[in-house]
C-alpha positions in Angstrom: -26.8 75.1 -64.8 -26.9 72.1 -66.8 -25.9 68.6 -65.0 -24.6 65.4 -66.9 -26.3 63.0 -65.0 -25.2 59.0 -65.7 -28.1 56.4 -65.4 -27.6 54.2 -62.8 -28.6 50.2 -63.8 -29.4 47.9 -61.1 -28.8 44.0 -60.8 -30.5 41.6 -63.6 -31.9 38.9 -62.3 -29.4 36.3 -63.8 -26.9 38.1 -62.0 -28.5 37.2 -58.9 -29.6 34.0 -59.1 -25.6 32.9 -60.0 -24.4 35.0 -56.9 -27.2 33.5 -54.6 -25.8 29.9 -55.9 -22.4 30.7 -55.4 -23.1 31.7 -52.1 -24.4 28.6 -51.7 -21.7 26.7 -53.1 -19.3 28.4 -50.8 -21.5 28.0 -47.6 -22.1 24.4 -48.0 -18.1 23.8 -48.2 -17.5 25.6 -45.0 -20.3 23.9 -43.4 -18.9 20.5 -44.9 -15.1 22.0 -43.8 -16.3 22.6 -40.4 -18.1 19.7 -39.8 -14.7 17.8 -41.2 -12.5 19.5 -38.5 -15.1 18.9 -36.1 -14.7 15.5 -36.7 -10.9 15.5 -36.7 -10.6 17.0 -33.7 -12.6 14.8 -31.8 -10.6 11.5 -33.0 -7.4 13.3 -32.3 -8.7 14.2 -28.6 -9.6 10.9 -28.9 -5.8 9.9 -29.1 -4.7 12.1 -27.0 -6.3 10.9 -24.3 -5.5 7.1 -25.1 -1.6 8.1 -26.1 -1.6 9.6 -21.9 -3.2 6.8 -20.3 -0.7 4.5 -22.2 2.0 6.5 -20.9 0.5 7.0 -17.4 -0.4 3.2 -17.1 2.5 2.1 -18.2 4.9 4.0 -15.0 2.0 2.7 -13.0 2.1 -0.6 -13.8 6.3 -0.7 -13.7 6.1 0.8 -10.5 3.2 -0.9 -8.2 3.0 -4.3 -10.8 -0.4 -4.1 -11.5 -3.1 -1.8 -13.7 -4.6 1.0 -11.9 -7.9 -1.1 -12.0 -11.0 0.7 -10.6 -14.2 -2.4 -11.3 -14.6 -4.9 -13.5 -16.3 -4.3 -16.9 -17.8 -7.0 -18.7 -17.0 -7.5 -22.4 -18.5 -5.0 -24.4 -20.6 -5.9 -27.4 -19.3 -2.7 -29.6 -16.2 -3.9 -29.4 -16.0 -7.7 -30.4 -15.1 -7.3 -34.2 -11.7 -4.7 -32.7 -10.9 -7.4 -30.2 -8.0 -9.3 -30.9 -7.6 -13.6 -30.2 -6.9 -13.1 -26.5 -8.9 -10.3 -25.6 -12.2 -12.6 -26.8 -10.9 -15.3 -24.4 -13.5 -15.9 -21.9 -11.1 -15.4 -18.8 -9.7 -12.7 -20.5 -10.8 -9.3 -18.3 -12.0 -5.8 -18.8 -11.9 -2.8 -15.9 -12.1 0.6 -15.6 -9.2 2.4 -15.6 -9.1 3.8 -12.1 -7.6 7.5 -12.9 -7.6 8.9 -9.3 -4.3 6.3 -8.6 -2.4 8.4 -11.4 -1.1 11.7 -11.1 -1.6 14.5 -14.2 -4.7 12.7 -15.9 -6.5 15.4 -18.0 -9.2 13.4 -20.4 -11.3 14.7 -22.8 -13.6 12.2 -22.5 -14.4 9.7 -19.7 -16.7 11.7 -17.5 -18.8 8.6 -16.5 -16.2 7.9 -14.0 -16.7 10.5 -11.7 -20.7 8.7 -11.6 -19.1 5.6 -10.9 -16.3 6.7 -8.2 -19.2 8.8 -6.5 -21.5 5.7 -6.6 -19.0 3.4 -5.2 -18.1 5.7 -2.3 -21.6 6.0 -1.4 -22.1 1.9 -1.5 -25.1 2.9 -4.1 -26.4 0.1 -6.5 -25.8 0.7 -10.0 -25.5 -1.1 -13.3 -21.7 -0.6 -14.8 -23.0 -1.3 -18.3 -25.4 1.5 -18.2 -22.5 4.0 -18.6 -20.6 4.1 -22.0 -18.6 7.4 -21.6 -15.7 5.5 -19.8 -12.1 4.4 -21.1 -11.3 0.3 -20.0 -8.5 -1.7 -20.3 -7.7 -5.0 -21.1 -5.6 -6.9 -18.7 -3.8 -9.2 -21.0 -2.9 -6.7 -23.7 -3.2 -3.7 -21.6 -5.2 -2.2 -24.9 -7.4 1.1 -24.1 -11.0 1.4 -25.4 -13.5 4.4 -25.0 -16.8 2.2 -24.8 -19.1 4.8 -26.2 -16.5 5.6 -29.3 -16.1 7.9 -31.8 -18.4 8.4 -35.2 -16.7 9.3 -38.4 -18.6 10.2 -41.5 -16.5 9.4 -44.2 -17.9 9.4 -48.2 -21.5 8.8 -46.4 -20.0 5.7 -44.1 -20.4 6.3 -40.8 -17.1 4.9 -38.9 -16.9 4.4 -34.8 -13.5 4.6 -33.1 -13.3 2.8 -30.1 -9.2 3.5 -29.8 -6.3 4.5 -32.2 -7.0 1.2 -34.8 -10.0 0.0 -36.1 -8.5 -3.7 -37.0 -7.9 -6.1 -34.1 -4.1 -5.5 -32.5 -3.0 -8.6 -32.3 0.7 -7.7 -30.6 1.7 -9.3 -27.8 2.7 -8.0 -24.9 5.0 -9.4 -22.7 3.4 -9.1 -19.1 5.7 -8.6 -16.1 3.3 -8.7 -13.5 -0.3 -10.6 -13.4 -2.4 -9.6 -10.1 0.6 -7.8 -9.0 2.1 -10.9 -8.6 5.8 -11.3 -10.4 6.6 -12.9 -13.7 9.6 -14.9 -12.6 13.0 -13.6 -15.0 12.7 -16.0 -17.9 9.5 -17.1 -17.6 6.4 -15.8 -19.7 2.3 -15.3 -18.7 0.7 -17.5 -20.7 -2.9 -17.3 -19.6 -5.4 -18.6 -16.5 -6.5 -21.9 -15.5 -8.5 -23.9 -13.0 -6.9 -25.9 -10.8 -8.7 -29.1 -8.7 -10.8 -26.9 -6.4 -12.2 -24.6 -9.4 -9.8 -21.4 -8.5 -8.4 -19.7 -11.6 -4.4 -19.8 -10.8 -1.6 -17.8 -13.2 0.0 -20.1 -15.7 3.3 -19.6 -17.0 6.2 -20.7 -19.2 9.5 -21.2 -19.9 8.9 -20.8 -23.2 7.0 -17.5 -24.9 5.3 -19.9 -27.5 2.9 -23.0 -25.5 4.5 -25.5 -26.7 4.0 -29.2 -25.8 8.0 -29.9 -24.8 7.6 -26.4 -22.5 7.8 -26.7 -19.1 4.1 -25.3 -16.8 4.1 -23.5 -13.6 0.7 -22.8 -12.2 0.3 -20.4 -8.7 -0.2 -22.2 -5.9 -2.4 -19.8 -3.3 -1.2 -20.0 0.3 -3.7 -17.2 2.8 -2.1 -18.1 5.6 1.0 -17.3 7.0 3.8 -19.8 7.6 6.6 -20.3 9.9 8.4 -23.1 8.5 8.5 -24.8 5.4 7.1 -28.1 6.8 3.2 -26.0 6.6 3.2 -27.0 3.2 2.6 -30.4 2.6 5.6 -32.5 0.3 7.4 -29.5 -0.4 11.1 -29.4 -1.3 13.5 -26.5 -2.2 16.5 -27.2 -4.6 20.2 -26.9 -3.4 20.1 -23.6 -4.3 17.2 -22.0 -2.9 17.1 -20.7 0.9 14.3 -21.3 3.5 14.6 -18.2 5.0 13.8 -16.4 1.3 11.0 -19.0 0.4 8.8 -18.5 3.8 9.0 -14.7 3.1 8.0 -15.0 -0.2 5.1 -16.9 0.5 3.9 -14.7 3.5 4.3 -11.7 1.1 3.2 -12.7 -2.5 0.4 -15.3 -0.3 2.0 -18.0 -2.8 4.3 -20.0 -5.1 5.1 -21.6 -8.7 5.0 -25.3 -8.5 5.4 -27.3 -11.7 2.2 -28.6 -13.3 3.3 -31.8 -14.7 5.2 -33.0 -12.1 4.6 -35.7 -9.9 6.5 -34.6 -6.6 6.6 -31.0 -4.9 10.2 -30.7 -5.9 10.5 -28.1 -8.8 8.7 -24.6 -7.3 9.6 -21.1 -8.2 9.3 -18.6 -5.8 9.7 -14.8 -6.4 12.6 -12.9 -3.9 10.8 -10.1 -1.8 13.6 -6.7 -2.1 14.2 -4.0 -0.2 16.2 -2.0 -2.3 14.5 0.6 -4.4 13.1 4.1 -2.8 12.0 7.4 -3.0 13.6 10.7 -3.4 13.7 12.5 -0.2 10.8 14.5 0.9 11.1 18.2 1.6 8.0 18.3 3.4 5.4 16.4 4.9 2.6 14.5 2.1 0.6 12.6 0.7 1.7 8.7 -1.0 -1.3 6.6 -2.6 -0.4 2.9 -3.2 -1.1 0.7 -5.9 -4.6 -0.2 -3.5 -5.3 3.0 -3.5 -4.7 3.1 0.3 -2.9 6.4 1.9 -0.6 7.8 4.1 1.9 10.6 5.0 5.2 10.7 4.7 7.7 12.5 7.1 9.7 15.0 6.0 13.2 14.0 5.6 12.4 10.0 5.3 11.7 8.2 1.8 9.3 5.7 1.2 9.9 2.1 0.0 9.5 1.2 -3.1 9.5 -2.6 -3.2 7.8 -5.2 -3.5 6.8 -6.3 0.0 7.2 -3.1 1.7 5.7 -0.8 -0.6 2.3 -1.6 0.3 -0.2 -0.1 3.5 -1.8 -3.0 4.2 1.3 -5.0 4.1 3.5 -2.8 6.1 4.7 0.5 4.4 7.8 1.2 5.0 10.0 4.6 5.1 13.6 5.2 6.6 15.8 8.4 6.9 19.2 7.2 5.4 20.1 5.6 2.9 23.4 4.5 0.8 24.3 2.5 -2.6 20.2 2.5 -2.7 20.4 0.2 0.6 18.8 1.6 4.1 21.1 2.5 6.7 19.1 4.7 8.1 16.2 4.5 10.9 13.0 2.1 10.0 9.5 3.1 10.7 5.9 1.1 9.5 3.0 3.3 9.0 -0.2 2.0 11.3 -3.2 2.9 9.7 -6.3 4.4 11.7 -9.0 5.2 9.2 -11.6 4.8 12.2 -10.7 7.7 14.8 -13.5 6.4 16.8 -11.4 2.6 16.6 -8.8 4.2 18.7 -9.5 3.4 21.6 -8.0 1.2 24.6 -8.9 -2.4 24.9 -8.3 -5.6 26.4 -7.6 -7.5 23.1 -6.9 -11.2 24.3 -6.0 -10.2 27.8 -9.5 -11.7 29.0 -8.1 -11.4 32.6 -8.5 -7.4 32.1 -11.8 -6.3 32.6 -13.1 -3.1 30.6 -13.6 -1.6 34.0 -9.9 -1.8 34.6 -9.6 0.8 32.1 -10.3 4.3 33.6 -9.4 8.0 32.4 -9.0 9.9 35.3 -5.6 9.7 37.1 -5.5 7.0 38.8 -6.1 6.4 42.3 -5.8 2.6 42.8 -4.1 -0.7 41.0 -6.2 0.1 37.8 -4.7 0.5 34.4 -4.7 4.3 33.1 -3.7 6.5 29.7 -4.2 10.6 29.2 -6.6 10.6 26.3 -7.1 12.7 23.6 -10.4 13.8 21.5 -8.2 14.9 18.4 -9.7 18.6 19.0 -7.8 21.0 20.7 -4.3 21.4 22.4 -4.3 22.9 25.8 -1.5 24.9 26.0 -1.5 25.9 29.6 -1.4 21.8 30.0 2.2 19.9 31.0 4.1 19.1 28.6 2.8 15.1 28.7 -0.7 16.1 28.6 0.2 18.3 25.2 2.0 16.0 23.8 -1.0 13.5 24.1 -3.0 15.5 23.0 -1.1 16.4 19.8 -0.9 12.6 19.3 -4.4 12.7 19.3 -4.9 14.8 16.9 -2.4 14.4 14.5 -4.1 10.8 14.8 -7.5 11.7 13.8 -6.0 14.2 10.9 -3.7 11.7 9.1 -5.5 8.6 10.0 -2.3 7.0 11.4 1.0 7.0 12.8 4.4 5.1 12.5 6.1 2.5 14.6 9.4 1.3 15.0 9.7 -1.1 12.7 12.5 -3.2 15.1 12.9 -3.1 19.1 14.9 0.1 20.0 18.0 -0.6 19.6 22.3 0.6 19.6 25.1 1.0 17.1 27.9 -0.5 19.3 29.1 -3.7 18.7 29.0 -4.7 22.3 25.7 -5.7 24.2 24.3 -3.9 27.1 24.8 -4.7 30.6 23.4 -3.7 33.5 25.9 -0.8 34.4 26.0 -0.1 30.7 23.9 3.3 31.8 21.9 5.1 29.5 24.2 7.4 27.4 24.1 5.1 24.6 22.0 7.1 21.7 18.7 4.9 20.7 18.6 3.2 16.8 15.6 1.5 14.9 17.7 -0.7 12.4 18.2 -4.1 11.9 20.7 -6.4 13.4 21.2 -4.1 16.3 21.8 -5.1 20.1 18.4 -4.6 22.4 18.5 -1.4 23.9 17.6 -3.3 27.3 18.7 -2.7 31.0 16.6 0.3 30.5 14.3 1.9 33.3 10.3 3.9 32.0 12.2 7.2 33.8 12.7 8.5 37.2 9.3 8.9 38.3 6.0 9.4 37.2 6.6 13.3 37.2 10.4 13.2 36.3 10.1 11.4 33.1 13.8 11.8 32.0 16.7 9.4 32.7 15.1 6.6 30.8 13.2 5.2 27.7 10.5 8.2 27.7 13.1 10.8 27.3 15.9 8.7 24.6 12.3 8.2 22.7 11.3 11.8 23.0 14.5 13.3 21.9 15.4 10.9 18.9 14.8 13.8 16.3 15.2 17.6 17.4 16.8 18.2 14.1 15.2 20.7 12.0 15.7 18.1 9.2 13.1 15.9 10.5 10.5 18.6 11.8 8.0 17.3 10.4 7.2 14.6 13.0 7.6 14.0 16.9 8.8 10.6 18.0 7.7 9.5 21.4 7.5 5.9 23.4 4.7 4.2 22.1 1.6 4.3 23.8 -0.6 1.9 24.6 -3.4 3.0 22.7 -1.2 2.7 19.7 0.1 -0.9 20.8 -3.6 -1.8 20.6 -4.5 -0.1 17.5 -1.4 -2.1 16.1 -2.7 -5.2 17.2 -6.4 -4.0 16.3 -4.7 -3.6 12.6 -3.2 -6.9 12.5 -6.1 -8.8 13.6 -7.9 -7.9 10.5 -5.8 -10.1 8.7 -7.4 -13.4 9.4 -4.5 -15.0 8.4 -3.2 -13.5 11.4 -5.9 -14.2 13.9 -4.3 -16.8 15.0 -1.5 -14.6 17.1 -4.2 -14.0 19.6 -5.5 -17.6 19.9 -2.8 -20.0 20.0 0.1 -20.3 22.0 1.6 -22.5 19.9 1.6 -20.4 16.7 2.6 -17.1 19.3 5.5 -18.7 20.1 6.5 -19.4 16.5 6.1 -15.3 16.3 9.1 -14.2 18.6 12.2 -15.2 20.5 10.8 -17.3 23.3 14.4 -18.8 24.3 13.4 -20.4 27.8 17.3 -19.3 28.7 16.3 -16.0 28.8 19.1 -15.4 25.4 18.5 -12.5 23.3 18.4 -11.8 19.2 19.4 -9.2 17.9 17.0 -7.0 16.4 15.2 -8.2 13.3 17.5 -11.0 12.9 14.8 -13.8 12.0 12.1 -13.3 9.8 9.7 -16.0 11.1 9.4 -13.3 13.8 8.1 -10.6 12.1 4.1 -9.4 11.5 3.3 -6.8 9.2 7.0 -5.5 8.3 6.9 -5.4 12.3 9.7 -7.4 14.3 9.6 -9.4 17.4 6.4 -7.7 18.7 5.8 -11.3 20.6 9.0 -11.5 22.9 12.9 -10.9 22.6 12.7 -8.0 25.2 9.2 -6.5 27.1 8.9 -2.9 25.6 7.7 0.2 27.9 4.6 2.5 26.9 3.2 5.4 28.5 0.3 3.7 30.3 0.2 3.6 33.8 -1.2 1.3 36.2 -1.7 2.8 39.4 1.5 5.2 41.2 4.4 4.2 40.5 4.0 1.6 38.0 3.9 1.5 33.9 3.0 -1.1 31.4 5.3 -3.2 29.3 4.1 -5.0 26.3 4.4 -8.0 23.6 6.2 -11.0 25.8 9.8 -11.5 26.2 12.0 -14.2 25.8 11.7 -16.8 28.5 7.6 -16.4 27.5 4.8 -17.6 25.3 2.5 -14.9 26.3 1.0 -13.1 22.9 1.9 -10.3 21.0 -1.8 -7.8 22.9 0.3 -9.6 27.0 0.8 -6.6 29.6 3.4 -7.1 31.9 3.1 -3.9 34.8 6.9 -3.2 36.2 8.1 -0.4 38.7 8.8 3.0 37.0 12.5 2.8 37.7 13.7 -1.3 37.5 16.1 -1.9 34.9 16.6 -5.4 33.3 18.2 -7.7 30.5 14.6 -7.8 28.9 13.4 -4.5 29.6 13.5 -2.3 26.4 11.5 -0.1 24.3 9.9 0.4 20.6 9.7 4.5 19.2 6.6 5.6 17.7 6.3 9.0 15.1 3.2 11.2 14.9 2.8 13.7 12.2 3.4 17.3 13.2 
């Protein structure tokens, strides 16, 4: 059989030479196409990032009046031809962009913060300007810069993005808040100076331009608390400006606006503390940072205060569990911080007459002051119900690292005062303006604890509403940690010292008269009121039998805010009353 076989020719060499080069051709673009989308990617992650720190900063800085600031950064060299005129100002600032304060921060880039936070937690010694892969922000134009950049080949010129322009941004942004301090309505930031002692105070304007017809306010700084206006030398308020408002201003925002041109103290500006903006309600017991980055918990059932003055830990946070038209009507409560478990402890605190060895914490036996304790561990459960609840205290303490306290003397809703025969069916309120719940016995006996303070405090919140929490009469231990909490203000050392600024700090009418509750507020430390007299309030601590422990003075009395005053279980009088504590279930 005969087969037509057709010859098979195989690739010339031309052929393949052209094929290898187009293959060549074709590689090098997708090499060039991927590097190119490389590149685009990371400039848009680039943006992205920037575009949600803008937006996060932005509800961060409306909210707590400040940038979310973690350390200073000193002026980076990469930057200078992107900066704009005021960002190149020496007293114009730099800091890392502190990300744990903001919720919902995902970054592609930044990871030198996590070194840094780490670093700072652990108090180790490091050089900031060692680590480039950080975003910063300027305080002035709030503009966002990645230090270590982004590099762009374009037509073989490299380019480094350090945010979304590459030409200085000159817009200018009109700053609400400087050092969480207020820029008055009408008034505009307009940059730092030194005043006579070398401190760099806020300057601002009537007018957005610095012109030379434009009137100057500078900051005047006062640490220390005051109690009247006469603390500050020459000063005088306008017609239309209140006392009251000025001196709790100043004790909040720790200073004023004075004119800087003017030769007398007469034209000042100061900035009105509100209490009128909150939180939705809480469905369950959590967590709130606050612009400091300091926490706590908050109840279910309660909001938290959003306002200047009240908004902050260290200032007196402040929650409530009504409110209407955006106002509170409700129950008031100031969160005590304990970040020191091993702090909370009983002590004399300016009663130098008690001796440490007065304290004991068995049950007592003789005259000698006494308190169940608590190791934050374990609940016995086979224990009374007084030595659980302690012991819940405890450790809901030592968890939380805090508690709250009434923010006013216990008192009622009836528009009539209390008498002696006034009985105790009234039902107990923690809200300003309020008659004293007084006339009020600790309870029958030290093993009967109902029919007085112990049991109205105890039973303030049984509904389910509000489980999250147990209120109960304050303890001593908590008065003390209170007092161990304010004394770390040394602007507010002084409480313990002097009798004449401790009587400036409550209602000390030598009449014996009472004020209703909250009613002045050169009597108030802390968001706290009248801790230093109006009425004596019952704790749980015991001294000897038959006998319990009133605290803070009463009217009629200079003694300080940390005096003990030890009363029969059972007496009743105009200036007995109480103040309601909450631990955290």
């Amino acid at each position: 059989m005969k087969y037509n076989i057709r010859e098979e020719k195989g690739i010339t060499m031309i052929s393949l030479v052209i094929t290898i080069i187009i293959l060549l051709l074709l590689t090098g673009m997708l090499i060039y196409n991927s590097k190119d989308n490389v590149q685009i990617k990371n400039l848009t992650n680039l943006y992205n990032d920037i575009e949600l720190l803008k937006e996060k900063i932005s509800d961060y800085y409306n909210e707590y009046g400040q940038l979310p600031k973690l350390e200073k950064y000193p002026k980076p060299t990469e930057l200078q031809n992107i900066l704009n005129s005021s960002e190149k100002e020496e007293a114009s600032n730099f800091y890392v962009i502190d990300l744990e304060n903001m919720q919902g921060i995902t970054l592609n880039y930044g990871k030198d913060y996590e070194t840094i936070k780490l670093k700072k937690q652990n108090n180790e010694n490091y050089n900031i300007e060692d680590y480039k892969e950080i975003y910063i922000i300027n305080e002035n134009t709030h503009n966002i810069f990645y230090v270590k950049g982004i590099n762009i080949k374009e037509n073989n010129i490299t380019k480094t993005y350090y945010t979304y322009y590459t030409e200085p941004d000159e817009t200018i942004v009109d700053l609400r808040y400087i050092d969480g301090i207020v820029i008055p309505n009408g008034y505009y930031y307009i940059g730092k100076e030194k005043d006579n002692m070398g401190n760099e105070s806020i300057l601002i304007s009537n007018e957005k331009e610095n012109t030379t017809n434009a009137k100057k306010y500078i900051w005047r700084k006062q640490i220390s608390n005051i109690s009247n206006i006469e603390e500050i030398s020459n000063i005088i308020l306008s017609e239309n400006q209140n006392e009251n408002e000025f001196i709790k201003s100043v004790n909040h925002y720790k200073g004023f606006f004075i004119n800087k041109n003017e030769e007398t103290n007469k034209d000042i500006i100061y900035l009105p503390v509100e209490e009128n903006k909150w939180s939705e309600i809480y469905t369950k017991n959590e967590i709130y940072i606050d612009k400091n980055g300091d926490k706590a918990y908050i109840p279910k059932g309660f909001r938290v205060s959003l306002s200047e003055g009240t908004n902050e830990i260290r200032s007196g946070l402040l929650i409530t569990d009504n409110i209407e038209n955006n106002k509170s009507i409700g129950n008031e409560f100031i969160w005590v911080p304990v970040n020191n478990f091993e702090e909370f402890t009983r002590q004399d605190l300016g009663e130098t007459q008690i001796e440490e060895t007065d304290f004991i914490t068995t049950e007592p036996t003789e005259e000698k002051y006494y308190e169940k304790s608590g190791e934050g561990e374990n609940i016995d459960n086979t224990a009374n119900k007084s030595t659980q609840e302690v012991q819940n205290m405890y450790k809901s303490i030592k968890q939380y690292k805090g508690f709250y306290i009434g923010r006013y003397e216990t008192g009622i809703n009836e528009e009539t005062a209390r008498t002696s025969n006034s009985g105790i069916s009234q039902e107990p309120v923690v809200k300003k303006n309020k008659y004293i719940y007084n006339y009020i016995k600790w309870g029958n006996s030290q093993t009967d604890e109902k029919g007085g303070a112990v049991e109205k405090a105890r039973n303030m919140y049984t509904n389910t509403e509000f489980d999250g929490i147990q209120s109960t009469l304050c303890y001593g231990v908590q008065w003390d940690a209170i007092m161990k909490w304010i004394n770390k203000d040394t602007s507010l050392r002084y409480i313990f010292t002097n009798t004449e600024d401790t009587y400036k700090k409550g209602n000390y009418d030598t009449s014996g008269n009472l004020i209703k509750t909250g009613s002045n507020e050169l009597y108030q430390i802390k968001n706290i009121y009248d801790i230093a007299g109006n009425v004596s309030e019952w704790t749980m601590e015991t001294y000897g039998i038959d006998k319990k422990v009133l605290r803070g003075g009463k009217s009629g009395s200079s003694d300080n805010v940390s005096f003990r005053e030890v009363t029969n279980i059972a007496e009743s009088s105009l200036v007995n009353g109480f103040r309601i504590a909450l631990y955290i279930k």
